[in-house]
C-alpha positions in Angstrom: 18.3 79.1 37.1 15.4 80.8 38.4 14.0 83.9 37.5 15.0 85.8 41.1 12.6 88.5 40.7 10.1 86.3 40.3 11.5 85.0 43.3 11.3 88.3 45.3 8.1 88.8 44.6 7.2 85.8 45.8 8.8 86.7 49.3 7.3 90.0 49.5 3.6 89.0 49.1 4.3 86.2 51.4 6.2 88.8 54.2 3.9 91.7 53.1 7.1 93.6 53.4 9.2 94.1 50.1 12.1 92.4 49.6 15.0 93.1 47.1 18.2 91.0 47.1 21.8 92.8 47.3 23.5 89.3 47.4 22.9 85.6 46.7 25.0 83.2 48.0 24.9 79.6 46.9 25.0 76.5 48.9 26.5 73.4 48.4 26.1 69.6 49.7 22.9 69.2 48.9 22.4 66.5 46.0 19.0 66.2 45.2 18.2 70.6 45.3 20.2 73.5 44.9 20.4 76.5 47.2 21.1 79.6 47.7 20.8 82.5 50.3 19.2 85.6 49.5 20.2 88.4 51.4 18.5 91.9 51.6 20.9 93.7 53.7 19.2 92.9 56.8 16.7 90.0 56.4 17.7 87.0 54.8 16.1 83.3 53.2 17.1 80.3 52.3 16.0 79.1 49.1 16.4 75.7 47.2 15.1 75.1 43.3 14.9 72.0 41.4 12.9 71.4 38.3 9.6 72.9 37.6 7.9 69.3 37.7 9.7 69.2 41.4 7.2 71.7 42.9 5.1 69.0 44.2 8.3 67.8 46.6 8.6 71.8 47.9 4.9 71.6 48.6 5.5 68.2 50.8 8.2 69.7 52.5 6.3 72.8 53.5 3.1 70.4 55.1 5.9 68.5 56.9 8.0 71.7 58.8 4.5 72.7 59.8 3.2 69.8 61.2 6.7 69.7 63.2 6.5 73.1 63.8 3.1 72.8 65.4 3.6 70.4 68.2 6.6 73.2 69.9 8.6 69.7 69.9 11.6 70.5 68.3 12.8 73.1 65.9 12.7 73.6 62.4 13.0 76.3 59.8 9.7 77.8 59.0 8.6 77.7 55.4 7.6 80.9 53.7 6.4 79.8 50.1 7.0 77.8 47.1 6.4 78.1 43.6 7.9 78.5 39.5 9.9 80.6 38.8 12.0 81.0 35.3 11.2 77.5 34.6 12.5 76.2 38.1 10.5 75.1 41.0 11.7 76.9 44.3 10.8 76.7 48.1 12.0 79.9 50.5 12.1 79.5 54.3 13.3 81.2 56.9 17.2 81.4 57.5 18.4 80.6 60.8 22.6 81.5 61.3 24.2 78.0 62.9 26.6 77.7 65.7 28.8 74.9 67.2 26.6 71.4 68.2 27.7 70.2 71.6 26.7 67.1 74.0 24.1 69.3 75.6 23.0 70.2 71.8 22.6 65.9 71.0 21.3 65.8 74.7 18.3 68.7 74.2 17.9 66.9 70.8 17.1 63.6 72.5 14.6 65.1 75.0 12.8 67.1 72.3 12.6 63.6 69.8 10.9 61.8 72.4 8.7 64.4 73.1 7.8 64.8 69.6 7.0 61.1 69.3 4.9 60.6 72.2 2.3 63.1 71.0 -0.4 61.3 70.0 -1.4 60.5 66.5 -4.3 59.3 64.6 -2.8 56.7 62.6 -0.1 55.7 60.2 0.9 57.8 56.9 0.5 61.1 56.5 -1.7 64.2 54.6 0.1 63.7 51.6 2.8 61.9 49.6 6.0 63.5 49.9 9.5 62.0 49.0 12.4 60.3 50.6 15.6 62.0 48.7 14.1 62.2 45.3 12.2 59.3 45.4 8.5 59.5 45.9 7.7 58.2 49.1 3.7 57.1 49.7 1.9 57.8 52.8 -1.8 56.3 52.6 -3.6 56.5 55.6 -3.7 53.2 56.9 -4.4 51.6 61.3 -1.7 48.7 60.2 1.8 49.3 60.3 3.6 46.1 59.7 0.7 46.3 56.2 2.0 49.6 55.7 5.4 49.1 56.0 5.9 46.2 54.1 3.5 47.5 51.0 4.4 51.5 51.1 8.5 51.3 52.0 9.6 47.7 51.3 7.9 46.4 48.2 7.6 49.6 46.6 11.7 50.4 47.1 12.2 46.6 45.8 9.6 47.0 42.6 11.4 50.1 41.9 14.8 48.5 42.2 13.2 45.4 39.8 12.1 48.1 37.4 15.4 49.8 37.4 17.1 46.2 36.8 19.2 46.6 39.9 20.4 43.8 42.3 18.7 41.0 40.6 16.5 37.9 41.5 18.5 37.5 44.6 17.6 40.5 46.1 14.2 40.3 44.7 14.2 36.8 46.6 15.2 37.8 49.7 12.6 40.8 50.0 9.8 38.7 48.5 10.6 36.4 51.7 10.9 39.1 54.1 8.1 40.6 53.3 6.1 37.7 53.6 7.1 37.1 56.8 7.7 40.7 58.1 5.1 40.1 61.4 7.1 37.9 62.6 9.7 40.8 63.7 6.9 42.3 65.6 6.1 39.8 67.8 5.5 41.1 71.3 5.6 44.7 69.9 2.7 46.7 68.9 4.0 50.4 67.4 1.7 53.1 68.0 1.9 56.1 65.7 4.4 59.1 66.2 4.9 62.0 64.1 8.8 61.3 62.3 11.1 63.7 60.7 11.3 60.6 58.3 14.9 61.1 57.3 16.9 61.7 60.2 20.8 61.1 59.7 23.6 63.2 61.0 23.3 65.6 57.6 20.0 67.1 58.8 20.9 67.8 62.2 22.4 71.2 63.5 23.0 73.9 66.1 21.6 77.2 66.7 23.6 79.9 67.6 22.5 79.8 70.7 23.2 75.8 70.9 19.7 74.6 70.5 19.4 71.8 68.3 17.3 72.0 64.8 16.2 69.7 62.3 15.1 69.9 58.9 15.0 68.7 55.1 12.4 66.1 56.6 10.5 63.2 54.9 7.7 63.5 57.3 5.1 61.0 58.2 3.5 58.9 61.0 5.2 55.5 61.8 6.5 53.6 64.7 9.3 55.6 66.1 11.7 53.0 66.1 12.3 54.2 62.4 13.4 57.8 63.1 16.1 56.5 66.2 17.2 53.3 63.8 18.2 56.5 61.3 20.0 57.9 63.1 22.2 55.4 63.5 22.8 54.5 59.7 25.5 57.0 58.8 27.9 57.5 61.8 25.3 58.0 64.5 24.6 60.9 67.0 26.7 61.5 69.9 25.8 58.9 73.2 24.1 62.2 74.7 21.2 61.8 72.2 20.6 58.6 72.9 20.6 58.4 76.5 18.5 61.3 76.7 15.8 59.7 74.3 16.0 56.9 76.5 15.7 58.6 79.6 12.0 60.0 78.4 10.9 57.2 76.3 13.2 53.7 76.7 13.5 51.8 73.8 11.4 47.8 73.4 14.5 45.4 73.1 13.2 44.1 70.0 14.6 47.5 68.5 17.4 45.9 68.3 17.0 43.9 65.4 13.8 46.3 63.8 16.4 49.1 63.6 18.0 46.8 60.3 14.6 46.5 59.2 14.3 50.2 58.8 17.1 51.2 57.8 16.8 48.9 55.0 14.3 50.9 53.7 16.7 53.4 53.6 19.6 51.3 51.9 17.6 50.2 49.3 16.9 53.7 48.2 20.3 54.4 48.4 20.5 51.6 45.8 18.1 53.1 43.8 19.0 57.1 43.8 22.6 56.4 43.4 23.6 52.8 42.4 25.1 49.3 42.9 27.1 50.6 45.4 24.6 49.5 47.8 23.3 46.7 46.6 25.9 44.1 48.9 24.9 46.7 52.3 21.3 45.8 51.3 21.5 42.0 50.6 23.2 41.4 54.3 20.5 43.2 55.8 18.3 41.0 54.2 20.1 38.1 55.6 20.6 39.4 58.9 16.6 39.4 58.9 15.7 36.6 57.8 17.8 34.8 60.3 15.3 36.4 62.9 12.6 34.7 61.1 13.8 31.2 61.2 
């Protein structure tokens, strides 16, 4: 556990204001951090804390809220600081009360996404590596997205999988094939780069008070938004409402259709590697489903 005074004093330099806790109350779901609110009495933070040799994953997270944060797209929590404290790595940001999400929650959602992707950006990647879960996700800088994708988010989730002795040589394959002929799911379609929350399922979705929709716990980066919509979709979708009014400011190429495995797969097969063999039969029919494109 971390040392909370440590902890407070981190908040007050940050605020300028001093902060003393009269309650902490911890969170659960989460199952890469753990978290806990701190509550003064009348201001209160959200706080998660890993291990110490996490800090660098708190630090990513803070350059990715602000880079949301800055293009007044969307809403996110605002980060406050990170550091060690007691042994423990911690990040504190600002703690926003929810409220009940609604269609014109998913529908404001959908608006603001599509806004936030069609601001333009300088290329692929991002600032800095940051991570996808717990895994270390690389962001080079890089004009070449199909290069990117298959080097930075395929082949490095299936070397790691190879390393870890998961799924085997027919996994390993399958990839190998994909990969090699990954441009061939690109024909026609030339992905320009958008800023992306980077892991946008269901889980990091929610509702203001007011209704307004916020996101947060990103894996930020610049890719071809395709990948932020086709997550979305992996674990039990959004309500229709997002969709239609995503599509309504920025319709989707009909080749999604079959990309939207593609990146999800990425997602899958670090699924497979966080938590197990589980996935491993999700992953290899996505393979499959792919390389039927191809031929």
């Amino acid at each position: 556990m971390p040392h909370w005074t440590e902890i407070e004093a981190a908040i007050s330099k940050a605020t300028g204001r001093t902060f003393r806790c009269v309650r902490r109350a911890p969170v659960g779901g989460g199952c890469i951090n753990a978290a806990t609110i701190l509550d003064s009495g009348d201001t209160r933070f959200f706080v998660k804390y890993n291990r110490a040799e996490q800090l660098w994953m708190f630090e990513a997270e803070i350059a990715g809220l602000s880079a949301i944060a800055a293009t007044s797209s969307v809403a996110v929590p605002a980060p406050l600081c990170a550091g060690v404290a007691g042994g423990d790595a911690f990040l504190v940001i600002e703690y926003l009360p929810m409220g009940p999400a609604s269609t014109a929650t998913a529908a404001a959602l959908g608006t603001q996404l599509a806004a936030l992707h069609s601001l333009a950006q300088p290329c692929f990647g991002f600032e800095m590596d940051n991570a996808i879960g717990s895994t270390p996700q690389q962001n080079p800088q890089s004009d070449d997205w199909v290069e990117f994708f298959r080097r930075h988010r395929l082949e490095y989730q299936l070397d790691l999988a190879h390393k870890a002795g998961r799924g085997g040589s027919a996994l390993q394959t399958k990839g190998a094939r994909l990969c090699d002929g990954l441009g061939g799911l690109f024909a026609g379609y030339s992905p320009v780069p958008s800023l992306l929350h980077g892991d946008l399922w269901s889980g990091n979705y929610a509702a203001l008070k007011n209704g307004a929709p916020i996101i947060f716990d990103p894996a930020v980066y610049r890719g071809d938004r395709e990948a932020d919509l086709a997550m979305t979709e992996l674990f039990g979708g959004f309500p229709r409402a997002f969709y239609d009014a995503y599509a309504a400011v920025s319709p989707l190429d009909p080749g999604y259709l079959v990309r939207r495995t593609l990146y999800n797969l990425y997602h899958v097969l670090n699924h497979l590697n966080l938590f197990g063999s589980g996935y491993l039969r999700q992953a290899e029919e996505m393979l499959d489903q792919l390389l039927a494109e191809l031929e």
